[in-house]
N, C-alpha and C positions, 0 to 999 in steps of 0.2 A: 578178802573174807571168803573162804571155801564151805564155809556150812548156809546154804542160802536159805534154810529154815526161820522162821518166827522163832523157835522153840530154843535157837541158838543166841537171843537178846537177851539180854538184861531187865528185862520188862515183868511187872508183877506176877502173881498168880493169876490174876484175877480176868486183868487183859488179855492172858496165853489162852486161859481157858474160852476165853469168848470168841477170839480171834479162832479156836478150833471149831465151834460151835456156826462162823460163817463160815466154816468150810478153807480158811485162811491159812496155808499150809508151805507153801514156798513163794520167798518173796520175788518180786520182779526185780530188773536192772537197779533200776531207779529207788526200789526200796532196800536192796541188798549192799548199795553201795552209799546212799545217807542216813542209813539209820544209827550204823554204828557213830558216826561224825553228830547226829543230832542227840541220841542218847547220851552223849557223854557233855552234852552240853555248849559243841562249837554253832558258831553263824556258819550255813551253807547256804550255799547256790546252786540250785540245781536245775543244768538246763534238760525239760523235761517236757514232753506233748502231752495234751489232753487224751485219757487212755492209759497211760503208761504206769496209772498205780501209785501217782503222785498222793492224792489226798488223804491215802493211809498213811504213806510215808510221811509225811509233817502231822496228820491226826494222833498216830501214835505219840512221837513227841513230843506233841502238847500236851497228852494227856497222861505222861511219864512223870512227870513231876505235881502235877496236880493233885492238890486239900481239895478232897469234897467236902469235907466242915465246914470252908471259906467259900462265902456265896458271892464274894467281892469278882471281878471281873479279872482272871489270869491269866487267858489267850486271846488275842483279838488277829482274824484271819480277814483278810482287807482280800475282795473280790473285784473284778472290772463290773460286773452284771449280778442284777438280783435273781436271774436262774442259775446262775454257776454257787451264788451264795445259799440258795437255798440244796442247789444237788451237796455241797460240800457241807451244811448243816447236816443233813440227812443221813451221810457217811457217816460222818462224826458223833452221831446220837447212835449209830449201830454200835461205832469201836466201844464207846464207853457205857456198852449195856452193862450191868454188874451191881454187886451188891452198893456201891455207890452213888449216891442221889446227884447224879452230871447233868448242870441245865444248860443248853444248847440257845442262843437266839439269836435271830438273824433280827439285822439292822440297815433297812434299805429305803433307797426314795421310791416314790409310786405308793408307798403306805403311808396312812395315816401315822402322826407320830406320838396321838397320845398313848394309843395303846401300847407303841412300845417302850416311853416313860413309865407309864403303868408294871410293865414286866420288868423294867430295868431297879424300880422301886423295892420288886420280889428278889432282885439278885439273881445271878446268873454266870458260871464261871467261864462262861467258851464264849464270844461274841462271834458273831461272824455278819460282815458286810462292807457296802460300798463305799467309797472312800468320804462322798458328799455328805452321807446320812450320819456316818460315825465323827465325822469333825463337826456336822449342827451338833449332835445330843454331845462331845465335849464343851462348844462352845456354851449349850443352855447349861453346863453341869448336871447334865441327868446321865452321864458316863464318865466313869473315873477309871484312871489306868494305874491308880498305885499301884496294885500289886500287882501289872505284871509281870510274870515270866515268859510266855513265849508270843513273838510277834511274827504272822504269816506272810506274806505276799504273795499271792495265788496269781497265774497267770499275770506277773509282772507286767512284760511289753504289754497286752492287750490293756493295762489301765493305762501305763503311758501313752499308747494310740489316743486313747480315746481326753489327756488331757488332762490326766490327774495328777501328773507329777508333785502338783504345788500343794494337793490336798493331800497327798501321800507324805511330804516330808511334814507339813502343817501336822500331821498327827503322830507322826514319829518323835517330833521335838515333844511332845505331853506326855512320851515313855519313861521308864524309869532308865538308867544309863546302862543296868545292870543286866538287862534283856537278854533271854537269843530270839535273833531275828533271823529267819527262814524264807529264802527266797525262790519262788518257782517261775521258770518263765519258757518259753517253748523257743525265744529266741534270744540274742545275745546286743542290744542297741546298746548307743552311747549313754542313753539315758540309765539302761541299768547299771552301769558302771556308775554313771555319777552317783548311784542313790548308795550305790555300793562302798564306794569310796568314803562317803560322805555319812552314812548311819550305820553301816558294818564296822564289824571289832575282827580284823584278820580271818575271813571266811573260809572255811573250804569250798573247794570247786567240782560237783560232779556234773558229769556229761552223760547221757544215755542218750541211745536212739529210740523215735517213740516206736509201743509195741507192733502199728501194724506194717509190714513189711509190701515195699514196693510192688518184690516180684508178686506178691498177692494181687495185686489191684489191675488189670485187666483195663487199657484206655484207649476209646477209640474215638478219631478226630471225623468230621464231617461235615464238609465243606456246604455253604447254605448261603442262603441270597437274604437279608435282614427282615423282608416280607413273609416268607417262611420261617420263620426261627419258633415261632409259637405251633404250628402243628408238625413241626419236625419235633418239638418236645412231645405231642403226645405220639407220634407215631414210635419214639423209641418206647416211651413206656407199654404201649401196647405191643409192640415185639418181645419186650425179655421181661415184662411181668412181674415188679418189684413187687414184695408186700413192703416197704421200705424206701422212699427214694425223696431228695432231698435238693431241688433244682434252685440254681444259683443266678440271681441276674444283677445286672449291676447297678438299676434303676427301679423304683417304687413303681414307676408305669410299665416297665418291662413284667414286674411281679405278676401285677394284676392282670395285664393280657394274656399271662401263660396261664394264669387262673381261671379266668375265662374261656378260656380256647377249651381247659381239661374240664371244664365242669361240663361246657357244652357238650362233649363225648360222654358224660353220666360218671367221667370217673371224680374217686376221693380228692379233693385237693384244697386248701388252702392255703393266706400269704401267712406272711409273717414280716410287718416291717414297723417302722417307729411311729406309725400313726396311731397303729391300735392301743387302747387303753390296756393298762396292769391286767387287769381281771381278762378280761378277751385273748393276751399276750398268754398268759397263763391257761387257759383253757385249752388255747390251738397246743400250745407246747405239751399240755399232758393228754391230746389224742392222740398224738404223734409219738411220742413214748410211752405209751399202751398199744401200738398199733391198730388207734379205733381211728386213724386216718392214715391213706396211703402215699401223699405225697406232701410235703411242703416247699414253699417255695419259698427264696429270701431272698434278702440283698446280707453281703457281707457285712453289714455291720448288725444287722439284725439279727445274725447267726453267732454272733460272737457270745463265746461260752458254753455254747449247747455240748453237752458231752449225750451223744447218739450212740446207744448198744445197736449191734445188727443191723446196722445199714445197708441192705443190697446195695444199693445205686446213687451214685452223684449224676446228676446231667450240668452240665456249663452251658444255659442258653447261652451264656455270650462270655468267651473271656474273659478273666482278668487284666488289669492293665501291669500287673506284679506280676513277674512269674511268680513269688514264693509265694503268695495269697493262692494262686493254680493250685503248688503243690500242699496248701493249708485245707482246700477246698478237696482235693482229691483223698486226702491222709484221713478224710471222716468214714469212709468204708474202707475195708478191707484189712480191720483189726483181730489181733488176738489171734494171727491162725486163719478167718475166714476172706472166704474170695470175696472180691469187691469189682465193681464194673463201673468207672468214670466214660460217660458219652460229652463229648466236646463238640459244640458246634461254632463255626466258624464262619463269619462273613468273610467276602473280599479284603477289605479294608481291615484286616484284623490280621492279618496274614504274619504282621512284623511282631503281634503279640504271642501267637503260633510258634514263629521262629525262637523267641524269647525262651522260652519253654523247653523246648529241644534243646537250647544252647546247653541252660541249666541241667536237663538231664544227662547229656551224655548220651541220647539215643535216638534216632531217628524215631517219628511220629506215625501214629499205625492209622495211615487214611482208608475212608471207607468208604462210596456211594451212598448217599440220600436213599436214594432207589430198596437199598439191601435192609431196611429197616421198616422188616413188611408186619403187620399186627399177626399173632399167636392165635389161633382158635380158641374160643374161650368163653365165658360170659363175661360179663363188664368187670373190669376189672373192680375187687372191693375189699375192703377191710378184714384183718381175723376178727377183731373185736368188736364189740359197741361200748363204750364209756360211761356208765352212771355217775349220778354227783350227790351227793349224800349233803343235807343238810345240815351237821353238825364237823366240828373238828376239836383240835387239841384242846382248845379250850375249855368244848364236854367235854372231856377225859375222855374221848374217843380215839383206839389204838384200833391198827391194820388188823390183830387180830376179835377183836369185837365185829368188825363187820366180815370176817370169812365164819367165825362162827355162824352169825346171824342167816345168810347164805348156804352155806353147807348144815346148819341144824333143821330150823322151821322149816325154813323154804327151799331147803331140797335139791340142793343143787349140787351137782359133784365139784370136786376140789378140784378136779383138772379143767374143769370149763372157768376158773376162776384165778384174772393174770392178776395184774400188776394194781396193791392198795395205794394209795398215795394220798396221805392226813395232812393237812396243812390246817391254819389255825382255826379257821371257822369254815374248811367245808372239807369233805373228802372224795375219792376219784377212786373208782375200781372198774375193770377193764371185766370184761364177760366175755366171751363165747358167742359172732354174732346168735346161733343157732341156741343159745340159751337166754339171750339178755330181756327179750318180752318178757319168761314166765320169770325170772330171776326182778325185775320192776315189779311186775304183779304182785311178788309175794311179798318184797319188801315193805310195797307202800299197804297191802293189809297187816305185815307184822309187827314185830318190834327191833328196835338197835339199840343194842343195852338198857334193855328193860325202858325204849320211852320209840313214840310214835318220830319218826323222822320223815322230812319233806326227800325225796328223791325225784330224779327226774335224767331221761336220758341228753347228754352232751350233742 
């Protein structure tokens, strides 16, 4: 395909025109080379990285063939994680703005499930969730797949890691046989073959490389006694300064001691692992993408699915035992064109995992001195934003632009001090300007949000 425009699909009016309206104007790898294969109706496979422009490329798709008159359920997009389910709903409700009434709903464990029987009752034509959640509400009969047409699989491998093979094929046997089924996966296991094999109708196969490019990502190793691994993490961040940075450990007590260490220095930081409840998991995850928090800290499996814009900085308190998990951990900065900076540190006994790395690269390892990771003049390191949380959400019939109205009308506050909305079902999340967010709460809580009194309060 030589024309890598949108404008060169076969896609409605109605989608072109919106697609121009987000600014959506030449496609990526990934969407230039399946979209023609998915509009015309084949099963693809596309191995494809988080970043790379994948969730337009099967959004579109689904939503090519879609009755908005038909409230029955047409697409179902099966996710490893209720963040990747909820970012890929979010997408998906952009592509299908338009004169057509497109209900979007996610279907995931950690929520309650009446209310989503409740919405399922109203109809809904795009599903989107986890594999566990979508095969309970088949099993109660509160989700029927007659009429679908298209079936997702997002982030393939990461469901089969994590175990879902058997809930994944459980809910493909309750498809219609007539299906297309669209598969995305960032790596290629035995396991995808067999699903491939085994519920695929003669697939095509694309390959893209994800968009951030190596030579962008800047990585430097640095060799560490295990006693030091916790204030060698804050001395890198106070040398090069992220507003951004995303530290990986490989233990739940590893987490917490590098959170400790950085809080103790006054800087931003919190964990991120499978202890914390839904609602807590969900809070830390949207200060972190508002930039009203400057560091997170994980374990890999806690990270799994996070799709991160602008990431300065990865640090590896410690190794992976994978190298490719290395190179999955490194590939989350340094997207789209912008530089990226992985800090590696290294114990002794880690040396053979080091070596691992290098093998797989192809390049000798760029060592640095402890020593040389002296802190930046500065004040404490801190946030652009602060975070408000708005009492109301979709529910009210509260949309992103109701509350930048309310913000930039009454209360006074300029649109460029005003980032990132984010409406979920019964709250909402908008990022501020630290240096505006006090009078910006102030005015809120004496004014209105959509004509009614709302509880606010800062994150």
């Amino acid at each position: 395909m030589t024309d890598a425009s949108f404008a060169s699909l076969p896609l409605s009016a109605e989608l072109l025109a919106n697609l121009s309206t987000l600014g959506y104007a030449t496609m990526t790898p990934v969407q230039a080379q399946s979209l023609p294969f998915v509009l015309k109706g084949h099963d693809v496979i596309a191995q494809a990285s988080t970043g790379s422009g994948k969730t337009a490329a099967f959004g579109l798709g689904l939503l090519h063939p879609l009755n908005p008159r038909y409230y029955g359920c047409q697409a179902l997009v099966l996710c490893p994680t209720r963040e990747l389910a909820d970012q890929v709903a979010g997408e998906i409700r952009r592509l299908a703005r338009g004169p057509g009434n497109i209900k979007v709903l996610t279907l995931c464990g950690g929520q309650p499930i009446g209310p989503q029987i409740g919405s399922l009752e109203h109809g809904a034509q795009i599903v989107v969730g986890t594999p566990g959640r979508v095969l309970k509400h088949l099993s109660k009969g509160t989700l029927s797949l007659e009429g679908l047409n298209t079936l997702v699989l997002d982030e393939a491998d990461r469901m089969l890691d994590m175990g879902f093979y058997d809930s994944i094929a459980e809910v493909i046997r309750q498809t219609p046989s007539r299906r297309q089924t669209l598969l995305f996966s960032a790596t290629y296991p035995a396991g995808i073959k067999q699903l491939a094999e085994t519920f695929m109708n003669n697939p095509q196969h694309v390959e893209v490389e994800a968009l951030h490019d190596n030579s962008q990502i800047e990585q430097r190793y640095y060799e560490v006694e295990p006693a030091e691994r916790e204030e060698a993490v804050a001395r890198a961040i106070a040398c090069f300064r992220p507003v951004s940075c995303v530290v990986f450990c490989v233990t739940k007590k590893q987490c917490q001691d590098v959170v400790n260490q950085l809080c103790r220095q006054g800087m931003s930081a919190m964990v991120l692992n499978s202890d914390l409840e839904q609602r807590e998991r969900d809070e830390v995850l949207t200060l972190f993408a508002n930039r009203s928090l400057s560091v997170l800290v994980a374990t890999d499996v806690a990270a799994r699915g996070l799709d991160i814009d602008n990431l300065d900085m990865v640090i590896n308190a410690e190794l992976s035992h994978e190298p490719q998990t290395h190179i999955h951990r490194v590939g989350r900065t340094g997207r789209a064109g912008e530089k990226g900076l992985a800090i590696n540190l290294v114990a002794p006994r880690e040396s053979r995992r080091a070596m691992a790395i290098e093998e797989l690269q192809g390049a000798p390892l760029n060592w640095h001195p402890v020593s040389s990771l002296k802190p930046r003049e500065g004040d404490t390191l801190q946030p652009p934003t602060i975070t408000l949380c708005i009492g109301a959400g979709r529910k009210d019939k509260l949309r992103p632009g109701d509350i930048l109205g309310a913000l930039t009308g009454d209360a006074g506050i300029a649109g460029n001090k005003v980032g990132k909305i984010t409406v979920t079902d019964y709250q909402a999340y908008v990022a501020i300007d630290r240096d505006s967010a006090d009078l910006a709460l102030e005015r809120l809580l004496k004014g209105k949000i959509k004509g009614k009194n709302r509880r606010v309060k800062k994150l």
